[in-house]
SERO-4910 file (N, C-alpha, C, O; in steps of 0.05 Angstrom, whole numbers):
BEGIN
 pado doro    nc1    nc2    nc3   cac1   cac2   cac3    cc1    cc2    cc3    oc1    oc2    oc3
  Unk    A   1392   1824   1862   1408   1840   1879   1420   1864   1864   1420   1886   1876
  Unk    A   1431   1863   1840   1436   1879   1830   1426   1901   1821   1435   1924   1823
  Unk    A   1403   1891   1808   1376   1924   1798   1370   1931   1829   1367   1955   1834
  Unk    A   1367   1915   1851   1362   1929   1875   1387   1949   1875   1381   1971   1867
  Unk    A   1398   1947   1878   1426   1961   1882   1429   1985   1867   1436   2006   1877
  Unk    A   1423   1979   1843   1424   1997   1826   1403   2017   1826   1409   2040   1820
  Unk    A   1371   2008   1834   1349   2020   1838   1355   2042   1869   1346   2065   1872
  Unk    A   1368   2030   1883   1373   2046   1909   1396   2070   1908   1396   2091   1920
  Unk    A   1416   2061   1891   1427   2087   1878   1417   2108   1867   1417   2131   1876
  Unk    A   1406   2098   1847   1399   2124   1831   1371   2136   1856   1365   2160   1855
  Unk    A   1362   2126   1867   1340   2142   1881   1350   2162   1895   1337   2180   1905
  Unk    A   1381   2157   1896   1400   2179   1925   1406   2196   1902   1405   2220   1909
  Unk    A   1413   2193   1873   1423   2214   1856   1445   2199   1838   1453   2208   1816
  Unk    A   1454   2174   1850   1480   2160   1843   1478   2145   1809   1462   2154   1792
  Unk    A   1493   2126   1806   1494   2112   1789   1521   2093   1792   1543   2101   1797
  Unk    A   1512   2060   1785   1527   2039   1787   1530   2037   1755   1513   2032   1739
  Unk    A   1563   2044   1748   1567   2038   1717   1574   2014   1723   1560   2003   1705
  Unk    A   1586   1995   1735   1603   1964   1727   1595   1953   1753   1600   1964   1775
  Unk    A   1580   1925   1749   1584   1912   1767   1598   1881   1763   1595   1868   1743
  Unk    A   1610   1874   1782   1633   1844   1768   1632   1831   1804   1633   1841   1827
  Unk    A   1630   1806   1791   1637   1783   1818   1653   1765   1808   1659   1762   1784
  Unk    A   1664   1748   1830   1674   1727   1825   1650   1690   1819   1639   1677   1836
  Unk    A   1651   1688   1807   1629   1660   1809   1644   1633   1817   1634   1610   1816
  Unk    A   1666   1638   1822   1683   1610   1835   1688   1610   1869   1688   1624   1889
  Unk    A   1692   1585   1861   1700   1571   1898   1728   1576   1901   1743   1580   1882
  Unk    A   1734   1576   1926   1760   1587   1942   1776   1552   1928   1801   1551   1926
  Unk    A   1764   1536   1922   1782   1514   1904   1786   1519   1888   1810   1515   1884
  Unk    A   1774   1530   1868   1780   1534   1829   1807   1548   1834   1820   1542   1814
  Unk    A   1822   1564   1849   1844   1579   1845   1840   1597   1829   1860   1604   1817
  Unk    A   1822   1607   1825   1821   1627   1797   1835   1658   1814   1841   1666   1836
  Unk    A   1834   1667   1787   1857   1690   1788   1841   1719   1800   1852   1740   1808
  Unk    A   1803   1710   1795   1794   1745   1802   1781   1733   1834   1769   1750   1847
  Unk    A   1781   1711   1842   1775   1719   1874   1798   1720   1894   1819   1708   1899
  Unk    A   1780   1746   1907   1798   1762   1926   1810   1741   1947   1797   1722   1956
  Unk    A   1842   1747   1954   1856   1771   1952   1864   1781   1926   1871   1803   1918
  Unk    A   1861   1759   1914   1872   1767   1884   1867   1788   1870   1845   1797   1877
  Unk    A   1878   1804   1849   1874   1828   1838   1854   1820   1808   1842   1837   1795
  Unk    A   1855   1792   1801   1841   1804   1764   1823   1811   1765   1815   1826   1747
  Unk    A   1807   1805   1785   1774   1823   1780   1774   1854   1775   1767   1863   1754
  Unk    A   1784   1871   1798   1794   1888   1796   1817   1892   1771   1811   1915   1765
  Unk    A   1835   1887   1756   1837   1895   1732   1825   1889   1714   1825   1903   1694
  Unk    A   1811   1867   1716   1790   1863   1690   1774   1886   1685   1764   1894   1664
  Unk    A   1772   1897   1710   1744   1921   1714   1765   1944   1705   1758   1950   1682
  Unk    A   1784   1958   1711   1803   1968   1710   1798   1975   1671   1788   1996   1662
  Unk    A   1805   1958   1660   1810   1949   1632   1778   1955   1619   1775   1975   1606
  Unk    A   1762   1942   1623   1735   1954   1622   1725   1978   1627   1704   1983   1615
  Unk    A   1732   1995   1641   1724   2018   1653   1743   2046   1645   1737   2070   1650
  Unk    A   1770   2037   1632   1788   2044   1622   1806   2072   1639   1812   2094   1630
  Unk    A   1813   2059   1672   1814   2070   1683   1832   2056   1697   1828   2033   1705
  Unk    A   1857   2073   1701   1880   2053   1723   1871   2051   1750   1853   2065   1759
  Unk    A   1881   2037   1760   1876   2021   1787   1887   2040   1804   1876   2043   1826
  Unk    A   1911   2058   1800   1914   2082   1817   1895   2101   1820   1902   2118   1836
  Unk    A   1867   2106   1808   1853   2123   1812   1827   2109   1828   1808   2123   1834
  Unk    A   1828   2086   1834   1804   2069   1836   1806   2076   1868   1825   2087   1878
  Unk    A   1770   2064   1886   1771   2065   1908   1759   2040   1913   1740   2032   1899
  Unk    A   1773   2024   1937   1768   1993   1940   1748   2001   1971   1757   2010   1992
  Unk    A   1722   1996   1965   1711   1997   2000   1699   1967   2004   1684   1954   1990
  Unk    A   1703   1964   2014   1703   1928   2036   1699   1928   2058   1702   1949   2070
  Unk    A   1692   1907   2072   1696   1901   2096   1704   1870   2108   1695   1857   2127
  Unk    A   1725   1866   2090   1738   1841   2096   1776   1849   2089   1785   1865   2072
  Unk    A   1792   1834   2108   1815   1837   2103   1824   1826   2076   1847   1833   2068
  Unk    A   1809   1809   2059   1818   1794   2033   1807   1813   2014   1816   1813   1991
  Unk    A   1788   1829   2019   1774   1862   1996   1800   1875   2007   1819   1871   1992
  Unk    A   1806   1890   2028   1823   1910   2027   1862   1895   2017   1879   1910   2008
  Unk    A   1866   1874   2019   1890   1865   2014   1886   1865   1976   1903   1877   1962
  Unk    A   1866   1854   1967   1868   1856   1943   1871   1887   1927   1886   1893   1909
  Unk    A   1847   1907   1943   1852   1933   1937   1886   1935   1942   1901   1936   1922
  Unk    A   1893   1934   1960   1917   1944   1964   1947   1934   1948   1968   1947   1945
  Unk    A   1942   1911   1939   1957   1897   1910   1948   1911   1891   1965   1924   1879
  Unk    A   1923   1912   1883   1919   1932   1856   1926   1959   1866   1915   1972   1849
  Unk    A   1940   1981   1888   1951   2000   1886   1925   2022   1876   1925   2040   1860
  Unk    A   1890   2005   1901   1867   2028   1905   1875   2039   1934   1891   2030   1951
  Unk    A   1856   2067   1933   1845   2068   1955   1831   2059   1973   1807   2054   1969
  Unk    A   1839   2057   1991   1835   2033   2012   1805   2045   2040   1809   2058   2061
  Unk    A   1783   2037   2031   1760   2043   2057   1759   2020   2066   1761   2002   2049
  Unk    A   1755   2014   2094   1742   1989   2115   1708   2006   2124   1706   2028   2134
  Unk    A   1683   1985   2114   1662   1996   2128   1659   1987   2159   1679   1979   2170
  Unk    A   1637   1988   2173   1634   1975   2194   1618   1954   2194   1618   1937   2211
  Unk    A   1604   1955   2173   1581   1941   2172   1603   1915   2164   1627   1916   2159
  Unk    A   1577   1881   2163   1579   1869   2154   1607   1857   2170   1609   1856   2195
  Unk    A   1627   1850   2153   1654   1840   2181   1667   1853   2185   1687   1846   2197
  Unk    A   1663   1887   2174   1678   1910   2178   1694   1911   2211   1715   1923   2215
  Unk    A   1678   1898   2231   1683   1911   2255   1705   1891   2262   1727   1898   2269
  Unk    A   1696   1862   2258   1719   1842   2266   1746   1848   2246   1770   1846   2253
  Unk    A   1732   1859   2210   1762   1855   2205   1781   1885   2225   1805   1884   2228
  Unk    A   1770   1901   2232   1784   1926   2247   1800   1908   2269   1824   1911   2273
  Unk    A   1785   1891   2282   1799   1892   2314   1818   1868   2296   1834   1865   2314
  Unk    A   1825   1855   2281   1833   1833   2275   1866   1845   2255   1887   1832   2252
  Unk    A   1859   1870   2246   1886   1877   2233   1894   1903   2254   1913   1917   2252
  Unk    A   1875   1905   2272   1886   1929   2295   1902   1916   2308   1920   1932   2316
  Unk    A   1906   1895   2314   1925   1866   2329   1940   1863   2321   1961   1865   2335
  Unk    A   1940   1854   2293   1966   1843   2270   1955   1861   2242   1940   1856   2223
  Unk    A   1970   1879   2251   1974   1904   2220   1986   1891   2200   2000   1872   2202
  Unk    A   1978   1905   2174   1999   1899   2154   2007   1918   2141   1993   1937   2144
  Unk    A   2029   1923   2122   2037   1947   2112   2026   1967   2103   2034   1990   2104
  Unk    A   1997   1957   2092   1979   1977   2084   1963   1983   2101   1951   2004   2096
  Unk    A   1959   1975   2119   1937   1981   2148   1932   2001   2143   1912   2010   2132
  Unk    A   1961   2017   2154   1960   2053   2162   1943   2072   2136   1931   2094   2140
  Unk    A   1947   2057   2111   1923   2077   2083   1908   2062   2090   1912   2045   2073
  Unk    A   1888   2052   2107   1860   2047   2105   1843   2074   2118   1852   2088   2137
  Unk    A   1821   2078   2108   1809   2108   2112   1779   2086   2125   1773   2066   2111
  Unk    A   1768   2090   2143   1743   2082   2157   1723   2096   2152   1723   2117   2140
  Unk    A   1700   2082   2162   1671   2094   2152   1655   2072   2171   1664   2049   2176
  Unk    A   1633   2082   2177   1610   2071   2191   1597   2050   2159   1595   2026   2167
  Unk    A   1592   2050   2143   1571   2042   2126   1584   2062   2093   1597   2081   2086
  Unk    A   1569   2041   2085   1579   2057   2048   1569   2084   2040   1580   2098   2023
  Unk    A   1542   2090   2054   1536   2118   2054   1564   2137   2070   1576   2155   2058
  Unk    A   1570   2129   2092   1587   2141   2106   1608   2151   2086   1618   2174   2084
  Unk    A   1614   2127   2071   1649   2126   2053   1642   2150   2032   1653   2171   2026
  Unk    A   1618   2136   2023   1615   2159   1994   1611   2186   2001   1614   2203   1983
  Unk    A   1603   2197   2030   1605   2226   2034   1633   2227   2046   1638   2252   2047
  Unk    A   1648   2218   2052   1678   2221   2062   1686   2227   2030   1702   2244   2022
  Unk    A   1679   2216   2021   1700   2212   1990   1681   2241   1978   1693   2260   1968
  Unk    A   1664   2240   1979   1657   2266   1952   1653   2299   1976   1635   2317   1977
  Unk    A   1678   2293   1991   1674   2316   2017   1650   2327   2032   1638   2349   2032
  Unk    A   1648   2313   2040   1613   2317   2064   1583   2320   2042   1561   2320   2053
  Unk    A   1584   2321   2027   1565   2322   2000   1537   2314   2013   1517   2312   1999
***
Protein backbone atom coordinates (compact mmCIF):
# COMPACT_ATOMS: atom_id res chain seq x y z
CA UNK A 1 0.00 0.00 0.00
CA UNK A 2 2.56 2.19 0.64
CA UNK A 3 4.94 2.18 -2.68
CA UNK A 4 1.34 2.28 -4.23
CA UNK A 5 0.88 5.41 -2.63
CA UNK A 6 3.96 6.65 -3.08
CA UNK A 7 4.12 5.43 -6.86
CA UNK A 8 0.72 7.46 -7.42
CA UNK A 9 2.24 10.57 -5.99
CA UNK A 10 5.06 11.11 -7.63
CA UNK A 11 3.21 10.30 -11.03
CA UNK A 12 0.99 13.73 -10.16
CA UNK A 13 4.55 15.55 -9.45
CA UNK A 14 4.28 14.92 -5.52
CA UNK A 15 6.34 13.16 -3.02
CA UNK A 16 5.50 11.18 0.33
CA UNK A 17 8.64 12.03 2.75
CA UNK A 18 7.18 10.09 6.12
CA UNK A 19 4.88 7.54 6.35
CA UNK A 20 3.88 6.22 10.21
CA UNK A 21 0.85 4.07 11.49
CA UNK A 22 -0.29 2.86 14.40
CA UNK A 23 0.15 -1.20 14.66
CA UNK A 24 -1.94 -1.58 17.87
CA UNK A 25 -5.49 -2.44 18.94
CA UNK A 26 -7.89 0.09 20.45
CA UNK A 27 -6.89 -2.36 23.75
CA UNK A 28 -3.05 -1.91 23.95
CA UNK A 29 -3.85 1.85 25.09
CA UNK A 30 -0.87 2.96 23.40
CA UNK A 31 -0.14 6.49 23.20
CA UNK A 32 0.17 7.00 19.03
CA UNK A 33 -3.45 5.63 18.19
CA UNK A 34 -5.74 8.22 17.32
CA UNK A 35 -7.30 10.39 19.13
CA UNK A 36 -4.17 10.44 20.62
CA UNK A 37 -1.39 12.78 19.54
CA UNK A 38 2.24 10.58 19.71
CA UNK A 39 2.12 9.48 16.30
CA UNK A 40 1.78 12.76 15.15
CA UNK A 41 4.66 14.03 17.38
CA UNK A 42 6.72 11.25 16.87
CA UNK A 43 6.44 12.36 13.16
CA UNK A 44 6.66 15.96 14.27
CA UNK A 45 10.24 15.12 15.93
CA UNK A 46 11.29 13.08 12.88
CA UNK A 47 10.48 15.50 10.32
CA UNK A 48 11.76 18.31 12.52
CA UNK A 49 8.85 20.34 12.20
CA UNK A 50 6.29 21.69 14.87
CA UNK A 51 2.92 20.51 14.89
CA UNK A 52 1.77 24.19 14.38
CA UNK A 53 2.82 24.09 10.84
CA UNK A 54 1.48 20.55 10.11
CA UNK A 55 -1.85 19.72 8.12
CA UNK A 56 -4.02 16.83 9.59
CA UNK A 57 -6.51 15.55 6.52
CA UNK A 58 -8.87 12.68 7.71
CA UNK A 59 -11.97 11.59 7.49
CA UNK A 60 -12.86 10.38 10.86
CA UNK A 61 -13.76 12.44 13.96
CA UNK A 62 -10.79 10.55 16.07
CA UNK A 63 -8.02 11.91 12.83
CA UNK A 64 -9.43 15.37 13.15
CA UNK A 65 -9.70 15.40 17.22
CA UNK A 66 -6.20 14.16 17.38
CA UNK A 67 -5.05 16.81 14.65
CA UNK A 68 -6.70 19.21 16.70
CA UNK A 69 -4.82 18.26 20.17
CA UNK A 70 -1.57 18.42 18.29
CA UNK A 71 -2.62 22.20 17.38
CA UNK A 72 -2.69 20.94 13.01
CA UNK A 73 -4.59 22.17 10.46
CA UNK A 74 -7.64 20.65 10.37
CA UNK A 75 -9.22 19.07 6.61
CA UNK A 76 -12.38 16.56 6.73
CA UNK A 77 -12.43 14.57 3.18
CA UNK A 78 -15.62 13.17 1.91
CA UNK A 79 -14.50 10.17 0.94
CA UNK A 80 -14.28 7.14 3.05
CA UNK A 81 -16.40 8.20 6.55
CA UNK A 82 -15.78 11.74 5.60
CA UNK A 83 -19.55 12.22 4.95
CA UNK A 84 -20.98 10.47 8.15
CA UNK A 85 -18.17 12.02 10.24
CA UNK A 86 -19.72 15.71 8.69
CA UNK A 87 -23.41 14.98 9.47
CA UNK A 88 -22.29 13.44 12.91
CA UNK A 89 -20.22 16.60 14.28
CA UNK A 90 -22.73 18.95 12.15
CA UNK A 91 -25.23 17.64 15.12
CA UNK A 92 -22.88 17.68 18.00
CA UNK A 93 -19.95 20.20 17.24
CA UNK A 94 -16.94 20.46 19.12
CA UNK A 95 -14.70 23.35 19.81
CA UNK A 96 -12.68 22.79 16.95
CA UNK A 97 -15.46 21.99 14.41
CA UNK A 98 -15.61 25.63 13.22
CA UNK A 99 -11.28 25.25 11.93
CA UNK A 100 -12.18 22.31 9.98
CA UNK A 101 -11.58 23.31 6.16
CA UNK A 102 -13.55 20.52 3.71
CA UNK A 103 -12.74 18.91 0.59
CA UNK A 104 -14.42 16.37 -1.69
CA UNK A 105 -11.22 13.84 -1.73
CA UNK A 106 -7.39 14.35 -0.96
CA UNK A 107 -6.77 15.62 -4.46
CA UNK A 108 -9.44 18.24 -3.57
CA UNK A 109 -7.46 19.20 -0.11
CA UNK A 110 -4.02 19.33 -1.74
CA UNK A 111 -5.26 21.94 -4.44
CA UNK A 112 -7.17 23.95 -1.68
CA UNK A 113 -3.94 23.97 0.28
CA UNK A 114 -1.30 24.78 -2.51
CA UNK A 115 -4.08 27.54 -3.93
CA UNK A 116 -5.97 25.97 -6.92
CA UNK A 117 -2.44 24.56 -8.30
Amino acid sequence: MHRKLRRLVAQQGGRVNEIAFCPHTPDDDCVCRKPRTGLLRRLSRRVERPLSEAVLIGDSARDLQAGADAGCELWLVATGNGVHTAQELGHKPTAWWPRVNHATDLADAAKQLLGGY
